[in-house]
C-alpha positions as CSV (number, residue, x, y, z in Angstrom):
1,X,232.5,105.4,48.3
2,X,234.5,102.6,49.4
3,X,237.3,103.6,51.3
4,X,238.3,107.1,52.5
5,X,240.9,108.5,54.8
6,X,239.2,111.2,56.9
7,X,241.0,112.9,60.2
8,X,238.5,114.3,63.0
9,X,237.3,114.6,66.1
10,X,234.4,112.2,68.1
11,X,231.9,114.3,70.9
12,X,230.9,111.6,73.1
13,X,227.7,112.4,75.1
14,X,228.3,114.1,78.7
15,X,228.8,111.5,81.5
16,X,230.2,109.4,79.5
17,X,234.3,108.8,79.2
18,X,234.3,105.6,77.2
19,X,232.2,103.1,75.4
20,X,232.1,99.8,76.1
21,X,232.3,96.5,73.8
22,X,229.5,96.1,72.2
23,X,227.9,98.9,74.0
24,X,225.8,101.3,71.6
25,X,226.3,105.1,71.9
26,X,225.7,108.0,69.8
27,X,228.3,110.5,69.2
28,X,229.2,113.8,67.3
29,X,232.1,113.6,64.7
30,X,233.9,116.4,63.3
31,X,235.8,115.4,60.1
32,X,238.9,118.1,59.1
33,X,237.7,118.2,55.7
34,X,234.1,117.5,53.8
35,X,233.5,114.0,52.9
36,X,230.9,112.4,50.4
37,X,228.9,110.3,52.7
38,X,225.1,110.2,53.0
39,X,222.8,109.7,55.7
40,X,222.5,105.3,56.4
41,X,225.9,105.0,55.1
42,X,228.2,102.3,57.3
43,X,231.8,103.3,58.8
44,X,234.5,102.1,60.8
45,X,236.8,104.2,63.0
46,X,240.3,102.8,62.9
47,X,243.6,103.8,64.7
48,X,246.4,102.4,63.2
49,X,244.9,100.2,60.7
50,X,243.0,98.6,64.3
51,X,238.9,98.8,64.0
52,X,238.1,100.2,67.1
53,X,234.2,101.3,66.2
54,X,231.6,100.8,63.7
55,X,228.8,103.2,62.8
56,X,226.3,104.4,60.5
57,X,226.2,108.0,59.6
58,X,222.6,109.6,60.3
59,X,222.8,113.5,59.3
60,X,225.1,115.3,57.8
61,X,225.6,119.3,57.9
């Protein structure tokens, strides 16, 4: 997959309100609808075509 267009929601951990730059956090994301995308595979959350997050996907369910 190269590009996709997925809507959802991010869990971040409790305590925690934001993340800072170049801080390293692990979230939960809930996409609206399934998405083909394996465990190890890179992403970038964007708002408005802005990269505000990189990741790499580690389960699925």
């Amino acid at each position: 997959m190269r590009t996709a267009e997925a809507t959802g929601t991010i869990e971040l951990p409790e305590g925690i309100t934001k993340a800072r730059q170049g801080g390293l956090i692990t979230v939960q994301a809930t996409l609206r609808r399934p998405v083909a995308m394996g465990g190890g595979t890179h992403f970038t959350i964007r708002d408005n075509g802005k990269a505000m997050g990189f990741g790499l996907g580690l389960t699925a369910r």
